[in-house]
C-alpha positions in Angstrom: 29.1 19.4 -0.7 26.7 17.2 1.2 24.4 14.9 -0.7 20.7 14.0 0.5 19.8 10.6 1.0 16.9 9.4 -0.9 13.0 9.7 0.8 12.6 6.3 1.6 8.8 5.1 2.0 8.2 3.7 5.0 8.2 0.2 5.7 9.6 -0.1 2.1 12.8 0.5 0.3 11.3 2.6 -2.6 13.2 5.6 -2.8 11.7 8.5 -3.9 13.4 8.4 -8.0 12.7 4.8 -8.2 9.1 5.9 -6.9 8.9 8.6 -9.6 10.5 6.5 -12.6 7.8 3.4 -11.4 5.0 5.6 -12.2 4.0 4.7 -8.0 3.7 8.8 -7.2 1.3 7.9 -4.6 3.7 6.8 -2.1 5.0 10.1 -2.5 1.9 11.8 -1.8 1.3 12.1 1.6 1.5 8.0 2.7 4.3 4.9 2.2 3.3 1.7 1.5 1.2 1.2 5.0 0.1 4.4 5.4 3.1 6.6 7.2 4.6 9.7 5.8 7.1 9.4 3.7 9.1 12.0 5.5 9.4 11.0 8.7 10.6 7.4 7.7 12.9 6.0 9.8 16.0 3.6 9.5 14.8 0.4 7.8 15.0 -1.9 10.6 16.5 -5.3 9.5 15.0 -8.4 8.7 15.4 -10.0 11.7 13.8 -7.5 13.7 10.8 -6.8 11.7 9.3 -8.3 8.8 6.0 -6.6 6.9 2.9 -8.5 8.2 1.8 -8.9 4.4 4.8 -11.6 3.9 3.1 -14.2 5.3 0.5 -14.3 2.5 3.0 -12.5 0.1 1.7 -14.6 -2.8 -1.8 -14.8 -2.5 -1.5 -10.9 -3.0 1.0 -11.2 -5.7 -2.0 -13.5 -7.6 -4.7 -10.8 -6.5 -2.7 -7.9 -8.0 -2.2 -9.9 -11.3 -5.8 -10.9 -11.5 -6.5 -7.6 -10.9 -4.0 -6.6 -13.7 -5.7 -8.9 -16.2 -9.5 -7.0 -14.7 -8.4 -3.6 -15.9 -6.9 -4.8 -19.1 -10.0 -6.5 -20.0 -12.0 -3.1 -19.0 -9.4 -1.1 -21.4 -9.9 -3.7 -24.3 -14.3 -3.4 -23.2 -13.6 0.7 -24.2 -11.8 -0.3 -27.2 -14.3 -2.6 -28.5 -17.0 -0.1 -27.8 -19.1 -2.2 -25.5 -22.2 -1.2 -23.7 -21.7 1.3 -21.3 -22.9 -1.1 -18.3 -21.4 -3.7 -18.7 -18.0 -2.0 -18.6 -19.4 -0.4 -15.3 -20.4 -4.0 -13.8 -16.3 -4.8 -14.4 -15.1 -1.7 -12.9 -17.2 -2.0 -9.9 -15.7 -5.7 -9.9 -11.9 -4.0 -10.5 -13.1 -1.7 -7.5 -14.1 -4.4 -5.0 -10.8 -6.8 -5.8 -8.2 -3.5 -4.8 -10.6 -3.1 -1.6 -9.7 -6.5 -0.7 -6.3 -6.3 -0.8 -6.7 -2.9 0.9 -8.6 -4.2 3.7 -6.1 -7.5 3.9 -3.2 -5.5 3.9 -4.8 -3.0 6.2 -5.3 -5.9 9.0 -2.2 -7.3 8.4 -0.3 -4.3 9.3 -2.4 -3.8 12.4 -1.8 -7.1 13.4 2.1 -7.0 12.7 3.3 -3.4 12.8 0.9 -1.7 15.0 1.0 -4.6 17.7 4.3 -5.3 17.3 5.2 -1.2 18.2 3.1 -1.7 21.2 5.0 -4.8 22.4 8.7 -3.3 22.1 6.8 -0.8 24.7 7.6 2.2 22.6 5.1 4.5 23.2 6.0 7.5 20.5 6.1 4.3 17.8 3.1 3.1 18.7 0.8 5.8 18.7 2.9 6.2 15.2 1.4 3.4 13.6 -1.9 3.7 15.3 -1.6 7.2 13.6 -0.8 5.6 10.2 -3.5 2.9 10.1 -6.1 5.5 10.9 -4.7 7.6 7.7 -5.1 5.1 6.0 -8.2 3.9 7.4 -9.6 7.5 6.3 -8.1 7.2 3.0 -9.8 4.4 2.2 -13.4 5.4 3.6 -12.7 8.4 1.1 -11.9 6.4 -2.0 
């Protein structure tokens, strides 16, 4: 009997249950974490030879994703309270504009570390890969 290995996102470790039991679908959708399909990921590479461009600034988007937390909280308790239908629009737009920020951040990041870094190890196949995968994402977020 042979057993499957879990779909692991790329550039992640989420495997495809802990994905599922997380509630984080969407990197089972069609993208992983930066973009790439989730079935074509390859061998995590170690540590030492490549380390997510985001890590650098790992907390400052750890604080944006809480603030941003505390955001759509507030707009759920705005719907509770029953407040004016405008107001609660002005905070979602605001909720709206934080995630593209952290979109766009990690979106330069990853072409500054993963996409340059493919083209420097002078891989050609991986890195017209992650060019591919920051244009998906590019278009997915033009779409949102």
């Amino acid at each position: 009997m042979t057993t499957e290995a879990p779909a692991v996102a790329s550039c992640c470790s989420t495997t495809k249950t802990e994905a599922l039991e997380s509630g984080r679908e969407n990197l089972l959708a069609d993208a992983g974490c930066c973009g790439g399909p989730v079935e074509h990921a390859a061998e995590p590479e170690s540590d030492a030879e490549h380390q997510h461009g985001y890590i650098d600034d790992k907390s400052g988007y750890l604080t944006r994703m809480k603030r941003i937390e505390g955001q759509a909280r507030g707009i759920a308790r705005m719907i509770d309270e029953e407040k004016y239908c405008i107001d609660i629009l002005t905070q979602v737009s605001a909720l709206t504009r934080a995630l593209q920020t952290v979109a766009t951040g990690l979106l330069d990041d990853h072409l500054k570390h993963c996409v340059l870094d493919a083209a420097r190890m002078g891989d050609e196949d991986a890195a017209r890969e992650k060019l591919q995968e920051a244009s998906d994402a590019i278009k997915r977020l033009v779409r949102s």
